[in-house]
C-alpha positions, -999 to +999 in steps of 0.1 A: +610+270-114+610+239-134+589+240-162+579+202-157+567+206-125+545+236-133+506+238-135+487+257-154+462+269-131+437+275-161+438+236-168+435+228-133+406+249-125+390+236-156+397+199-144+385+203-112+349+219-130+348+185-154+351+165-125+327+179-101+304+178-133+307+141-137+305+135-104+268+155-097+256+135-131+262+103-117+245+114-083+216+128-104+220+095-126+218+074-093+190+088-080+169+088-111+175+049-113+165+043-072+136+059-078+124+050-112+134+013-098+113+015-066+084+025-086+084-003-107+097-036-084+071-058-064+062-049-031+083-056-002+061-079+023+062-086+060+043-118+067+032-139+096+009-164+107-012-174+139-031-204+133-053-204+162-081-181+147-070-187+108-057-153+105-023-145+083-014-109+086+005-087+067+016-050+059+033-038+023+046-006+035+049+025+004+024+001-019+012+022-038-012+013-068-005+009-105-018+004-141-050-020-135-050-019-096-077+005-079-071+040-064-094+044-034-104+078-040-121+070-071-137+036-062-175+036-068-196+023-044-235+014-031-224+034+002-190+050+016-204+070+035-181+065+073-217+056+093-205+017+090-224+006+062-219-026+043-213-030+010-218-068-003-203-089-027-211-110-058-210-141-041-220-129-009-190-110+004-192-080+029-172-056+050-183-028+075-158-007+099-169+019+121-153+052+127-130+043+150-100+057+173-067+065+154-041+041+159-021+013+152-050-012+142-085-014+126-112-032+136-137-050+107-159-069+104-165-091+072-188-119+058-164-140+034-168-171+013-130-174+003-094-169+013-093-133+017-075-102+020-090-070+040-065-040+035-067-006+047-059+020+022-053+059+030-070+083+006-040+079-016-045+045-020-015+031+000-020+003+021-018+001+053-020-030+062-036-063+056-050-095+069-059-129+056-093-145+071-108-181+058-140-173+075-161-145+082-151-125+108-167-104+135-144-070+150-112-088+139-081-067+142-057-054+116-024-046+129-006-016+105+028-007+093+015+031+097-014+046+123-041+063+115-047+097+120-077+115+136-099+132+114-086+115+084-113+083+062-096+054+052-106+024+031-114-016+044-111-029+010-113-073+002-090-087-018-090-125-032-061-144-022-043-159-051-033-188-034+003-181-026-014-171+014+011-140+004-007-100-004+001-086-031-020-058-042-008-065-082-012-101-084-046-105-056-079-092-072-102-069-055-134-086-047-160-066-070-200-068-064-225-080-092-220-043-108-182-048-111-174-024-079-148-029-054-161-040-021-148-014-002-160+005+030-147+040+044-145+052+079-132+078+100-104+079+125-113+100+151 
């Protein structure tokens, strides 16, 4: 046997252990960074428009909330109880929805004085979808990225467009009554 030509299967084992090493670190590497960097990057956004009731839509799916945004579950409020109550406004601003039937959509009704958003949040503060009125509105429609589920509350929460007619749940405010509390209102999907 040429000595040339020979492999010390010591060194080769111990080769083939540094390699598989490396190779799970950059996979553990790789995921860290795609999920550190999804956390972190502005929402993805699906927009559109239909301009014959003044109504822009839109759905961020996965937003969840950061630093100086609001997390329904701990959003003080007049009333949240799921009976369709209102809770109004500083300058006049309301929303009430109903429990309602699980599904793809909501149905809310708001009295607005501005471009404005009205999201649906779960518990866990993701949104579920949103819609953009100019006027008060009567048992408008929001479509969602994800149904509701029965026996589950969710949140109708108004948010002041910026002025980009784009949501964005970091750079649109939350619409706050005289005492500084979200306008919010909680219901029930049965």
């Amino acid at each position: 046997m040429d000595k040339q030509n020979s492999v010390n299967p010591v060194q080769s084992n111990s080769t083939q252990w540094i390699v598989i090493g490396i190779g799970i670190l950059i996979v553990v590497l790789g995921v860290w960074w795609l999920t550190s960097r999804k956390a972190s990057a502005p929402s993805t956004q699906t927009a559109t428009t239909t301009t014959s009731n003044s109504v822009t839509s839109a759905a961020t799916p996965n937003t969840k909330p950061t630093a100086g945004t609001m997390t329904v579950t701990s959003i003080p409020s007049a009333d949240t109880s799921s009976s369709g109550g209102i809770s109004a406004g500083a300058n006049g601003e309301t929303v009430s929805a109903n429990d309602q039937l699980a599904g793809s959509s909501v149905t809310v009704s708001a009295n607005i004085t501005r471009p404005t958003w009205v999201a649906v949040k779960d518990a866990n503060g993701w949104v579920l979808g949103a819609a953009r009125f100019n006027t008060p509105i009567k048992n408008a429609t929001i479509p969602l990225l994800r149904a509701t589920n029965a026996g589950i509350n969710y949140y109708v929460v108004l948010f002041a467009d910026d002025g980009d007619n784009m949501f964005d749940i970091h750079k649109d405010r939350i619409i706050v009554d005289p005492t500084g509390n979200p306008i919010n209102r909680s219901f029930n999907a049965q």
